[in-house]
ROTOR-724973 format. One record per residue (C-alpha): residue number from 1; chain; x, z, y. Coordinates in steps of 0.1 Angstrom, whole numbers, m for minus. Each point is the difference from the previous one (the first is absolute). Example, Ala and Ser with C-alpha at 12.3 -4.5 7.8 and 13.67 -1.06 7.14 Angstrom:
<1; "A"; <123; 78; m45>>
<2; "A"; <14; m7; 34>>
END
This chain:
<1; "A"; <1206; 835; 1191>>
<2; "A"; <31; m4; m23>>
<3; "A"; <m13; m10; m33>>
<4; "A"; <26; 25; m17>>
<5; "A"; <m17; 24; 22>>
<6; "A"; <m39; m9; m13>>
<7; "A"; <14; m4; m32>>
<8; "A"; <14; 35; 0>>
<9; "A"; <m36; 15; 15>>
<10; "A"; <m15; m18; m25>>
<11; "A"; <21; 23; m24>>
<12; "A"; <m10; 31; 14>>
<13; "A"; <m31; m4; m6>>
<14; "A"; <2; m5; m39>>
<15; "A"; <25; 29; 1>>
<16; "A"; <m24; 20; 18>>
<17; "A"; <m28; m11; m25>>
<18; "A"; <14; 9; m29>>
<19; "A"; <11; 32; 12>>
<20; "A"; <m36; 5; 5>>
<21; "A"; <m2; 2; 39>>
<22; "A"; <m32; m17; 4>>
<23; "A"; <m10; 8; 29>>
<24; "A"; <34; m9; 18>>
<25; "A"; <m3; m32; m20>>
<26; "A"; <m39; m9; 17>>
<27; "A"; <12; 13; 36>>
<28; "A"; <30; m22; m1>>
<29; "A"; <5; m27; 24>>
<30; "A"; <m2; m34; m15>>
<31; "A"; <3; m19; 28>>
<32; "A"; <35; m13; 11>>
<33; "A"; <1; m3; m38>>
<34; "A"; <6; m38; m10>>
<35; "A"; <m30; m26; m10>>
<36; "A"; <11; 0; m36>>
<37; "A"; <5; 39; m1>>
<38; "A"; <m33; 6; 19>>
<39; "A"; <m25; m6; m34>>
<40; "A"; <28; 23; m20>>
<41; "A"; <m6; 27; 22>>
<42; "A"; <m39; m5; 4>>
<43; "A"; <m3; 2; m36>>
<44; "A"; <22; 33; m3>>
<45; "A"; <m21; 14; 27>>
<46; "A"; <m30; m3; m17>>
<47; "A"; <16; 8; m30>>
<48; "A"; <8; 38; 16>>
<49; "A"; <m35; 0; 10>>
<50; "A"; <m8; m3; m31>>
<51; "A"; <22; 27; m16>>
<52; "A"; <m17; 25; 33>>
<53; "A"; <m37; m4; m13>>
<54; "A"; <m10; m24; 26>>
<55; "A"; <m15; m32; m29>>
<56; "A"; <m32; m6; 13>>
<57; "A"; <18; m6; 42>>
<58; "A"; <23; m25; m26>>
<59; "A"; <m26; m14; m19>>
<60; "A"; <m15; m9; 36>>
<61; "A"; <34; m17; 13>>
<62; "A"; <9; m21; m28>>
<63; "A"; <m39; m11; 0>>
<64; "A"; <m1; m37; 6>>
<65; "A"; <41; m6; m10>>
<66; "A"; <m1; m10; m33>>
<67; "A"; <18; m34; 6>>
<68; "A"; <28; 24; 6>>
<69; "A"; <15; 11; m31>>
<70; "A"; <18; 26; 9>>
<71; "A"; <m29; 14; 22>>
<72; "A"; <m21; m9; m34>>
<73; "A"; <20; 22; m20>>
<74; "A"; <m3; 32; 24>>
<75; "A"; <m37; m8; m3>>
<76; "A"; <3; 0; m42>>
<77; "A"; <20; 34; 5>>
<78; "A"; <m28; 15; 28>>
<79; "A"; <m25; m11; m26>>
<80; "A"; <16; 19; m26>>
<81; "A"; <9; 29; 17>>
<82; "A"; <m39; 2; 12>>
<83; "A"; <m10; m1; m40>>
<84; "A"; <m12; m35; m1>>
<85; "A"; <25; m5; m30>>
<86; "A"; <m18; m36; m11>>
<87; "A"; <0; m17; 35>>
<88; "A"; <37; 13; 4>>
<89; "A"; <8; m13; m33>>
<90; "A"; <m14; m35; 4>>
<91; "A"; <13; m4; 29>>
<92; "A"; <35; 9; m6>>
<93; "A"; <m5; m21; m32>>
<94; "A"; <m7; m29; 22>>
<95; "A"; <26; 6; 27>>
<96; "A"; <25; 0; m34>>
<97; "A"; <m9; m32; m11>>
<98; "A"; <0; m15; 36>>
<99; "A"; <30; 13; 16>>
<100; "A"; <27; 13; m28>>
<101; "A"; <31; m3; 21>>
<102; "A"; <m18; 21; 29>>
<103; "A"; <20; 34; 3>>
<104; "A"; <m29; 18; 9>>
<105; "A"; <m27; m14; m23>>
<106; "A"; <30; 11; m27>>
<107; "A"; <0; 35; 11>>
<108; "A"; <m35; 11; 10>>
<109; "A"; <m17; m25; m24>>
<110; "A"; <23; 19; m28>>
<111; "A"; <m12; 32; 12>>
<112; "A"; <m34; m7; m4>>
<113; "A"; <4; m16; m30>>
<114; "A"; <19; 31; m17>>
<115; "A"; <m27; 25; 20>>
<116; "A"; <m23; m21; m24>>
<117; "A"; <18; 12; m29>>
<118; "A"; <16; m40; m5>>
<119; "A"; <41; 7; m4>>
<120; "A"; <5; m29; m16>>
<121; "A"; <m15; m19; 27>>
<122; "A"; <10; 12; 24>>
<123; "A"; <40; 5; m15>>
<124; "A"; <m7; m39; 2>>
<125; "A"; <m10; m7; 38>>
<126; "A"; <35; 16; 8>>
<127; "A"; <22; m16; m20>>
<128; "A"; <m2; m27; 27>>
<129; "A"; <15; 19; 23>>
<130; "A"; <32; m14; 17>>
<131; "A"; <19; 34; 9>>
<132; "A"; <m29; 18; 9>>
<133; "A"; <8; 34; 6>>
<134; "A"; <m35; 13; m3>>
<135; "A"; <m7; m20; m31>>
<136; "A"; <27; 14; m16>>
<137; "A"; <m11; 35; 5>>
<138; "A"; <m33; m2; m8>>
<139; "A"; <13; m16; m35>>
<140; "A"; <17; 29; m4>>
<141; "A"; <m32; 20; 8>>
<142; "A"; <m18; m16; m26>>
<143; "A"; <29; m3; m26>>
<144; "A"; <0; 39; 4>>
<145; "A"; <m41; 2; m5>>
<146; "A"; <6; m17; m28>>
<147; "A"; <24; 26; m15>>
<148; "A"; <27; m25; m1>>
<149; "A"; <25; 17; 23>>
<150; "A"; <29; m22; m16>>
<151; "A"; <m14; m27; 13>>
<152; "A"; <m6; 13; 32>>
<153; "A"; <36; 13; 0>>
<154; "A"; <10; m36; m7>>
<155; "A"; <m17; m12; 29>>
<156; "A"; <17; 25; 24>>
<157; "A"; <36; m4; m10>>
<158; "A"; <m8; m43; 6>>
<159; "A"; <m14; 7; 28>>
<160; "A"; <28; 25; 19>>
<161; "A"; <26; m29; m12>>
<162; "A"; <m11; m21; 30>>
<163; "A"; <m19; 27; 18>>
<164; "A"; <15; 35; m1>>
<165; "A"; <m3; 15; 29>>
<166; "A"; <m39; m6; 5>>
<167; "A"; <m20; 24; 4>>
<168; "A"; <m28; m14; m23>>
<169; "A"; <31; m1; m28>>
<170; "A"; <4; 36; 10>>
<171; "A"; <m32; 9; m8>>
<172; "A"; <m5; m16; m32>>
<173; "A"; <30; 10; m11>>
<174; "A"; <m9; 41; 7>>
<175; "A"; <m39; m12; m21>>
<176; "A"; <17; m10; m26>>
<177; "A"; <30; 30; m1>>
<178; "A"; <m38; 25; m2>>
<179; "A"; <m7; m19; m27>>
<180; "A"; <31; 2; m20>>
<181; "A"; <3; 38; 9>>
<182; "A"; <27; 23; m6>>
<183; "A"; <21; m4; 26>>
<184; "A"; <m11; m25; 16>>
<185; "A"; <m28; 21; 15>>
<186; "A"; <25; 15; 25>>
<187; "A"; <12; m31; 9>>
<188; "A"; <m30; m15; 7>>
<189; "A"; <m9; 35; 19>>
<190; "A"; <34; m9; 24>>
<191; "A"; <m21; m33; 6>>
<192; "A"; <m26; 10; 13>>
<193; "A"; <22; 32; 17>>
<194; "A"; <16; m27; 19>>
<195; "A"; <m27; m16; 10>>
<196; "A"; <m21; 26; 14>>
<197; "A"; <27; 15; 18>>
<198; "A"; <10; m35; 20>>
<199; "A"; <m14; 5; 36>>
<200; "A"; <m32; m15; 4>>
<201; "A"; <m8; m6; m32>>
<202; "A"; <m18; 31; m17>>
<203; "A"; <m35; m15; m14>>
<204; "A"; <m23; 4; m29>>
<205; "A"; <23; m21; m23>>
<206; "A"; <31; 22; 4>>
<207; "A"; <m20; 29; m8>>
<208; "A"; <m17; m12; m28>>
<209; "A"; <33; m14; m17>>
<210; "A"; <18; 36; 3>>
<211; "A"; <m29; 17; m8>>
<212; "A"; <m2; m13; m35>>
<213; "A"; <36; 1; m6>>
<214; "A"; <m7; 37; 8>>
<215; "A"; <m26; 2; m29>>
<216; "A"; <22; m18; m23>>
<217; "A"; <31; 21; 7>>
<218; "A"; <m27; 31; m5>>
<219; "A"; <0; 13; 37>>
<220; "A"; <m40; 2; 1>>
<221; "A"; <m3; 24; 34>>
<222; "A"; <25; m23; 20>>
<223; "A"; <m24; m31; m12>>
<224; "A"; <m26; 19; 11>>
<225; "A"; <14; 11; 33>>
<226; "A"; <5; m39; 10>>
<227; "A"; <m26; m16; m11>>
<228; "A"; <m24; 33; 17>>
<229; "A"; <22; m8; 28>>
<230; "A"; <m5; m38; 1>>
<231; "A"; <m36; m1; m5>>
<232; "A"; <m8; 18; 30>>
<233; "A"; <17; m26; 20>>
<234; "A"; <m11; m29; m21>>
<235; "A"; <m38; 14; m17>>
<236; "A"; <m9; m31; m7>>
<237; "A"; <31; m13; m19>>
<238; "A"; <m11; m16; m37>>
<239; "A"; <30; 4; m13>>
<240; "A"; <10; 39; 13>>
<241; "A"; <m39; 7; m13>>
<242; "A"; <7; m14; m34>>
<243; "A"; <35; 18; m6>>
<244; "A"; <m16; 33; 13>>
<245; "A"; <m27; m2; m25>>
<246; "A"; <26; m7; m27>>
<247; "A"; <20; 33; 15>>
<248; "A"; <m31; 21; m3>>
<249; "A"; <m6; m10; m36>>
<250; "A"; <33; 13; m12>>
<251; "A"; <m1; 25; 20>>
<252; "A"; <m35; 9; m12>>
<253; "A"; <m19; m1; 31>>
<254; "A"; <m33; m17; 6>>
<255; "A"; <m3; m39; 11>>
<256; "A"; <m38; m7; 7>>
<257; "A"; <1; m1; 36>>
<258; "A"; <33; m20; 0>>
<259; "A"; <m15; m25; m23>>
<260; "A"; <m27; m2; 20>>
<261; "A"; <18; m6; 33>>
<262; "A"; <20; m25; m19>>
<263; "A"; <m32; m17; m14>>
<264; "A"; <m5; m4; 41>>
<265; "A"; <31; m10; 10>>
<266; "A"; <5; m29; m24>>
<267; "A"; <m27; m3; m32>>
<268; "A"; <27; m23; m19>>
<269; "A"; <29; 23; m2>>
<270; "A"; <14; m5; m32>>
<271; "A"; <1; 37; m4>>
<272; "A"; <m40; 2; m1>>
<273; "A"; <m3; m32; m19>>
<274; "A"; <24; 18; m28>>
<275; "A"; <m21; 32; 2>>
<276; "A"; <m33; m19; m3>>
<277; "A"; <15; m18; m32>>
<278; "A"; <10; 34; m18>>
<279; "A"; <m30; 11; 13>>
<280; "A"; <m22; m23; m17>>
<281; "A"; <22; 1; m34>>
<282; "A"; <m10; 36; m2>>
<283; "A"; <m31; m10; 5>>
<284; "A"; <1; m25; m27>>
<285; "A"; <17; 26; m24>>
<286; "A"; <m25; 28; 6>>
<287; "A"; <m27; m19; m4>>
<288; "A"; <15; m4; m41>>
<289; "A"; <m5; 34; m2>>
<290; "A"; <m31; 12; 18>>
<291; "A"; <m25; 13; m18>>
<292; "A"; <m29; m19; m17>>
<293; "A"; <m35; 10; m2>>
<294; "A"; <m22; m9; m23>>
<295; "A"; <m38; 2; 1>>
END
């Protein structure tokens, strides 16, 4: 096979990732791919798997491949997103320390690390990155958890100097625009427009990115349409569960059995990690002020 060729295949299937088409990313046929692209696209396949429920069938694969580090680091990420937050953590701590300059230890080791509520740690395992693409967005990711959009805007405009017509780029550019607001929320609408409308490319992703555009620009029933819409393609989609529990609270509607499904789906969603921390700060609040008996 022409290596441009592989090469270029090999590209589809991060494009086809990150636009969240899972499924076409684990169906994909891998093999006239190159020996040196083959590991790339194992570990993005297990990666989609990942994102479609399917931890525990990971978990199983990756049993046994720990001398692999990037297969080690899909293992960190299964473990996390099964709710085994201290195994995930110690090994992605390990896999750090052991393989720095690994692109995919960088970027699922980061994950973890941030999904354990360590920024700063993980802000450092990507700043080895040598033009890493995914690094850089998911340091725009966390920049923008952090509440620092400037720096996450900073990161963007370096980035589309020597990358700007990548889709990743694209992306984080149109996260960061919803951040900023005015109007940039249109324009990071047209993204995500764009992107759902290319043929063969309408996934959860797409959805989910113009459907919160739509609730920032104050278009509640056509965020609701979509997402309605989506989920009853994709039910088990974290991330279309999570925004249509947000849509429902400001639009006043009850979230119980969304949370719940959610809870199912994947128990480490940093949605339900943040409710359980308000949750138990009301707790801790209220229990100032309840009442004390006395005998």
């Amino acid at each position: 096979m022409d290596p441009f060729s592989a090469e270029g295949e090999l590209i589809n299937i991060h494009n086809a990732f990150h636009q969240g088409q899972y499924q076409n990313v684990v169906d994909f046929d891998t093999s006239a791919l190159s020996p040196e692209n083959q590991l790339p696209a194992r570990v993005l396949q297990l990666r989609a798997r990942l994102a479609l429920g399917q931890t525990d069938e990971v978990l199983a694969t990756v049993d046994g491949e720990d001398e692999t580090p990037d297969l080690a680091a899909v293992k960190a990420l299964a473990l996390h997103a099964a709710g085994n937050g201290e195994a995930a953590l110690t090994l992605a701590q390990e896999l750090a320390d052991n393989y720095p300059d690994n692109a995919a230890v960088q970027v699922l080791g980061a994950t973890v690390l941030q999904g354990q509520g360590r920024s700063e740690e993980a802000l450092a395992v990507l700043a080895k990155h040598q033009g890493g693409l995914e690094a850089v967005a998911l340091i725009v990711q966390i920049h923008l958890q952090q509440n620092r959009a400037d720096l996450a805007l900073k990161e963007v405009q370096a980035a589309k100097r020597w990358a700007q017509d990548s889709l990743l780029v694209n992306l984080a550019e149109s996260w960061v625009g919803m951040r900023v607001g005015g109007e940039k929320y249109q324009s990071a609408f047209y993204v995500y427009e764009e992107l759902a409308s290319a043929p063969g490319t309408s996934a959860p992703l797409s959805i989910v990115g113009q459907a919160v555009a739509e609730i920032h620009l104050g278009r509640l029933p056509e965020a609701e349409a979509a997402l309605s819409a989506a989920l009853k393609t994709y039910p088990d989609d974290a991330e279309l569960i999570a925004n249509t529990i947000v849509l429902n609270v400001l639009a006043g509607k009850p979230t119980e059995d969304l949370e719940a499904h959610l809870e199912q789906v994947q128990p480490s969603h940093a949605l339900l990690t943040d409710l359980q921390e308000k949750s138990d700060l009301f707790d801790t609040a209220a229990a100032k002020y309840a009442a004390r008996v006395t005998a």
